[in-house]
C-alpha positions as CSV (number, residue, x, y, z in Angstrom):
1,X,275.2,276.3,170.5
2,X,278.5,275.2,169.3
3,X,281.6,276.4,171.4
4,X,285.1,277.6,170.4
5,X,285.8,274.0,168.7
6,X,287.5,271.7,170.6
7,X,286.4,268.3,172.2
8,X,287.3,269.0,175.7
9,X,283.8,269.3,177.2
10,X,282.7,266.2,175.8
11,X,285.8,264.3,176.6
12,X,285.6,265.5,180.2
13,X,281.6,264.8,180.8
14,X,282.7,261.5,179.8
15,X,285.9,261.0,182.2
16,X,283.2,262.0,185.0
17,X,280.9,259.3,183.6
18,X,283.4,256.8,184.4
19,X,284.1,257.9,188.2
20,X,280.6,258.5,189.3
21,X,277.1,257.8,188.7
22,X,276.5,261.3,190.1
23,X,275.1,263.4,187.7
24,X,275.0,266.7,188.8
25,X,272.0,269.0,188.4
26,X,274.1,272.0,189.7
27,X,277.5,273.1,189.8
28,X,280.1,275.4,191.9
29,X,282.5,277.4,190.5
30,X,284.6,278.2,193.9
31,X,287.2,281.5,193.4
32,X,289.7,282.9,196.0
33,X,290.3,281.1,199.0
34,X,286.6,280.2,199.1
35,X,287.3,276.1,198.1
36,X,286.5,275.2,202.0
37,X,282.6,275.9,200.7
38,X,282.4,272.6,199.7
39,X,283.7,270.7,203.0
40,X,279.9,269.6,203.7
41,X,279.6,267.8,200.2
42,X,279.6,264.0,200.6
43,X,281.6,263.6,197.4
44,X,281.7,260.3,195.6
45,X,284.7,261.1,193.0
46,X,287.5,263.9,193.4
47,X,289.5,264.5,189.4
48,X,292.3,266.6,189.6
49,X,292.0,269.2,186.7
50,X,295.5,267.5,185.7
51,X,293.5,264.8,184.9
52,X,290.3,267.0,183.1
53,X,291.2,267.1,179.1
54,X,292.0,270.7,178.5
55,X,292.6,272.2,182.2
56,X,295.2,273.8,183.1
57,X,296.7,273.6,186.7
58,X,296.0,276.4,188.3
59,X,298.6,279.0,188.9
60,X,297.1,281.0,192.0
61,X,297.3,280.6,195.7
62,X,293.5,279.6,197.3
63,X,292.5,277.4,193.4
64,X,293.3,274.2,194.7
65,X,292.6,272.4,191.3
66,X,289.8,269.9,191.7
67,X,286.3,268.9,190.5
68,X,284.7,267.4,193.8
69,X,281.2,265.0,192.9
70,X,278.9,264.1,195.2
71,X,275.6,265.8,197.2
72,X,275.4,269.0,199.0
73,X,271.8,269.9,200.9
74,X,270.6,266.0,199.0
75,X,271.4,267.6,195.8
76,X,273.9,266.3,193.6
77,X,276.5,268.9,193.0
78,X,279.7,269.2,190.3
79,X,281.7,271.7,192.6
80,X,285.3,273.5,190.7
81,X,287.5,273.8,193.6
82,X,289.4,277.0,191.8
83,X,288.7,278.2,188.1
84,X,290.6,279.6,185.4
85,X,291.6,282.8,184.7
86,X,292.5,285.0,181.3
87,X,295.4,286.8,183.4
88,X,297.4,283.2,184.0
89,X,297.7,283.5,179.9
90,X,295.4,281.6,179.2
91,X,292.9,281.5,175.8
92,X,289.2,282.5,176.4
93,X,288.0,279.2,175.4
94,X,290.2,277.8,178.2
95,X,288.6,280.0,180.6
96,X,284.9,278.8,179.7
97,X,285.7,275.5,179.7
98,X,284.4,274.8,183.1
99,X,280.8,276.0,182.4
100,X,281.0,274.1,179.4
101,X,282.0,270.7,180.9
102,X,279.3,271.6,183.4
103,X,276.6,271.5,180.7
104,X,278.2,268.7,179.0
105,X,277.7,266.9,182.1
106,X,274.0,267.6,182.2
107,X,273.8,270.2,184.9
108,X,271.2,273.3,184.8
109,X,272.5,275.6,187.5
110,X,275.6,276.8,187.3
111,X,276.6,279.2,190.9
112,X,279.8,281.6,190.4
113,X,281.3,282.2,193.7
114,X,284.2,284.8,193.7
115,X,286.4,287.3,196.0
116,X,285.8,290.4,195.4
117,X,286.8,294.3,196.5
118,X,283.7,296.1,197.4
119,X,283.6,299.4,195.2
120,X,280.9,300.8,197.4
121,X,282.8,301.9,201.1
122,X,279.6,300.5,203.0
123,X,280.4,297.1,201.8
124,X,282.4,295.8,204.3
125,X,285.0,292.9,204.8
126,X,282.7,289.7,205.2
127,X,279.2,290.4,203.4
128,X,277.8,288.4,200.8
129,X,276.9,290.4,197.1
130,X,274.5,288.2,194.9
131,X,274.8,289.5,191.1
132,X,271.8,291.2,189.7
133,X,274.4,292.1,186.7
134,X,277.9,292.5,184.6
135,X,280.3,294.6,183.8
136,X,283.1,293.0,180.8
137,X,286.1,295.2,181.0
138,X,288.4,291.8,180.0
139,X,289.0,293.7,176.2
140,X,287.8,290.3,174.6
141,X,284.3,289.1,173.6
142,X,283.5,285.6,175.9
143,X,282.2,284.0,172.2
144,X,284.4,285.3,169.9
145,X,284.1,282.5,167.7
146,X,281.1,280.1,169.2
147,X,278.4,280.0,166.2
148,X,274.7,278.7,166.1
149,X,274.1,275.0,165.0
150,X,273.6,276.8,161.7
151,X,277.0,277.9,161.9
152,X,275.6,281.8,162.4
153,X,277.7,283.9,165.0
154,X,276.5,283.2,168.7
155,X,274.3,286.3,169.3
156,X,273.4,285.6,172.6
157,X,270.8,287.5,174.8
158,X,272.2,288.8,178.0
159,X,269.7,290.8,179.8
160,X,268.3,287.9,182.1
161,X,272.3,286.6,182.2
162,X,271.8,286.2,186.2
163,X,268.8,284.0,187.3
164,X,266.5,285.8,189.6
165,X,264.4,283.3,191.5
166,X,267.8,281.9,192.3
167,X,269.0,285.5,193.5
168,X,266.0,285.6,195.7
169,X,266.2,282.5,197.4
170,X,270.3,283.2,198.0
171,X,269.1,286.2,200.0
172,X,267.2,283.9,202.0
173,X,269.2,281.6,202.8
174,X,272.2,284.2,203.6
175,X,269.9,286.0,205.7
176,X,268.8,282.8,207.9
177,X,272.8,282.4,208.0
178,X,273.3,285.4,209.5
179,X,275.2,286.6,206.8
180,X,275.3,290.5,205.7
181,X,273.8,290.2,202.3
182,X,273.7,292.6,198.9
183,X,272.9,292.9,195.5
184,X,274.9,294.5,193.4
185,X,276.5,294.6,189.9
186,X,280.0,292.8,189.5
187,X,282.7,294.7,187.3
188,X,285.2,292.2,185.5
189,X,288.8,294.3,185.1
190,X,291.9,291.7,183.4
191,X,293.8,291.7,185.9
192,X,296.4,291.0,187.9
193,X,296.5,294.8,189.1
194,X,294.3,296.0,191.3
195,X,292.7,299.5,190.3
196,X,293.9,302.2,190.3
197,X,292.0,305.4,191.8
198,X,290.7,306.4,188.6
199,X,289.3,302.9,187.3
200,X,287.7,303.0,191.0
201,X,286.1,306.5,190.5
202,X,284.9,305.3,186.9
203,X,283.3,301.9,187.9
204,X,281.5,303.4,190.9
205,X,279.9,305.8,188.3
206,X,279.4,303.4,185.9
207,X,277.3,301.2,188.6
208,X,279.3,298.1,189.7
209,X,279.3,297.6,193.6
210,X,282.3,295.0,193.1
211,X,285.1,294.3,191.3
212,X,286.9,291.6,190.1
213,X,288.7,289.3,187.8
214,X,286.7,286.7,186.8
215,X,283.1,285.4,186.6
216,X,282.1,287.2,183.4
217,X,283.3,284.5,180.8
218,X,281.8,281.6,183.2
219,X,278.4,283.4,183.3
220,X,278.3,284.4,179.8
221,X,279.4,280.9,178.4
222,X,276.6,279.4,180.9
223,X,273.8,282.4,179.6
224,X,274.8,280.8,175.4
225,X,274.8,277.0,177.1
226,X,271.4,277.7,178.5
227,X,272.0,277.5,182.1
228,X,270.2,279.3,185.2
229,X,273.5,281.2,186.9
230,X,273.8,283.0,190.2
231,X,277.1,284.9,191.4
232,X,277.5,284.9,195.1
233,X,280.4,287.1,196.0
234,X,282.6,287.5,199.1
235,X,283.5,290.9,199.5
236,X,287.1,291.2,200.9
237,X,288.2,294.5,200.9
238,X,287.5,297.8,200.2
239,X,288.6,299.2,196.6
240,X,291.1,302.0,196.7
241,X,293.3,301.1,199.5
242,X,296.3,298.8,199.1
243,X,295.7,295.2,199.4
244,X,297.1,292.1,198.6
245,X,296.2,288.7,197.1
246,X,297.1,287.1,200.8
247,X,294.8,289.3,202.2
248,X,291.8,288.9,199.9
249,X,292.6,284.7,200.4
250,X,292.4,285.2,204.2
251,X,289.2,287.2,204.1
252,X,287.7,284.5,201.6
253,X,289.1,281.6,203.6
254,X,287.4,282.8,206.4
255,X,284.2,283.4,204.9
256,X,283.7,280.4,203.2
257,X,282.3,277.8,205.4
258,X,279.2,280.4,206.1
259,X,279.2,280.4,202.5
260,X,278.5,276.5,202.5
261,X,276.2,276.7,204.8
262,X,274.6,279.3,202.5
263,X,274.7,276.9,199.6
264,X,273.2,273.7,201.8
265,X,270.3,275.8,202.5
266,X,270.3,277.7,198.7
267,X,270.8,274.6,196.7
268,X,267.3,272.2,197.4
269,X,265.5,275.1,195.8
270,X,266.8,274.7,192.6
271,X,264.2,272.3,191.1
272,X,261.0,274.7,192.9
């Protein structure tokens, strides 16, 4: 599968090549506030994304900006401290480019982590969602442009986008956490607004449990690159009542070291 055309995957995997002999069989894409995940990897090279040809530096509170490398749970792990959004202004093909340097660099599991308002009121503050399915309400196809290596459109098959065996053992290893745990379909809006009453009545009917503002490209990108992908999501809030990005951080800040605890015990399961 070719991607939007530029070289920035390649020159990236190759940048890593020369700060570690890591190579990475899975990688962490850490949203909101949820960067202190990855305190428990014994990393062996930190790039900012200033240095990463292509990234931008990221614009939003709780994205620190930095590709960690090194092992989580024995496994060696690429882990995205922050990602890249379509609301910062950014182009689509900007957006993907972290699950495309992550199969650039060899990787086969690629794990979306994201904050997330909990559409369904029984979702509280605190529990864990692994995605069973999407929602893209961004207004923009993710490949719009990618082609074939016959240079044919990139029609790409998304009805097994989210990797099940990888759901199941997540729900494992959240439940030996401790951790309240859910399935449930993620509903990508553009952002930066939260919805509104209606566009919460009209998601709940149309079947998301959560909402955000991300994820979607990442996964989609990783389903054409032919990569297993899991979404673990930190619900924050509930949908409908006011909120702000502060509080969804401090939610997700708290939350994420039982999320690495969940990914030490999630990620030596990969390769079974």
């Amino acid at each position: 599968m070719t991607g939007p055309g530029d070289t920035f995957a390649g020159d990236g995997a190759g940048l890593v090549r020369e700060r570690t002999a890591v190579r990475p069989q899975a990688a962490l894409i850490l949203g909101s506030g949820l960067g202190p995940a990855a305190d428990g990897i014994e990393a062996d090279a930190e790039i900012s994304f200033a240095d990463l040809p292509g990234f931008p530096e990221p614009s939003v509170p709780g994205h620190a900006g930095r590709l960690v490398i090194g092992h989580l749970g024995g496994v060696p792990v690429a882990a995205f401290l922050g990602r890249v959004h379509l609301y910062e202004g950014h182009p689509m093909s900007l957006v993907t480019l972290p699950t495309r340097l992550i199969a650039a660099m060899g990787a086969g599991v690629l794990v979306v982590t994201a904050a997330v308002g909990g559409l369904d009121p029984s979702l509280g503050p605190g529990t864990m969602i692994v995605g069973t399915d999407h929602l893209n309400f961004l207004g923009e196809g993710v490949l719009r442009g990618w082609t074939d290596d016959e240079g044919r459109p990139a029609f790409v098959d998304l009805s097994e986008a989210y990797d099940r065996i990888l759901g199941e053992a997540a729900i494992r290893a959240a439940q030996a956490e401790g951790l309240p745990v859910a399935r449930g379909v993620y509903a990508s809006m553009p952002g930066p607004v939260y919805e509104t009453p209606a566009e919460v009545a009209f998601l709940r009917q149309a079947g998301a449990a959560v909402v955000g503002m991300s994820v979607v490209p990442e996964v989609t990108a990783g389903a054409a690159l032919g990569l297993r992908c899991l979404g673990l999501y930190c619900v924050t809030n509930v949908v409908g009542k006011p909120v702000s990005h502060g509080e969804v951080t401090e939610v997700a800040e708290a939350f994420a070291p039982r999320l690495g605890g969940v990914l030490t015990r999630l990620l030596p399961s990969i390769g079974a």
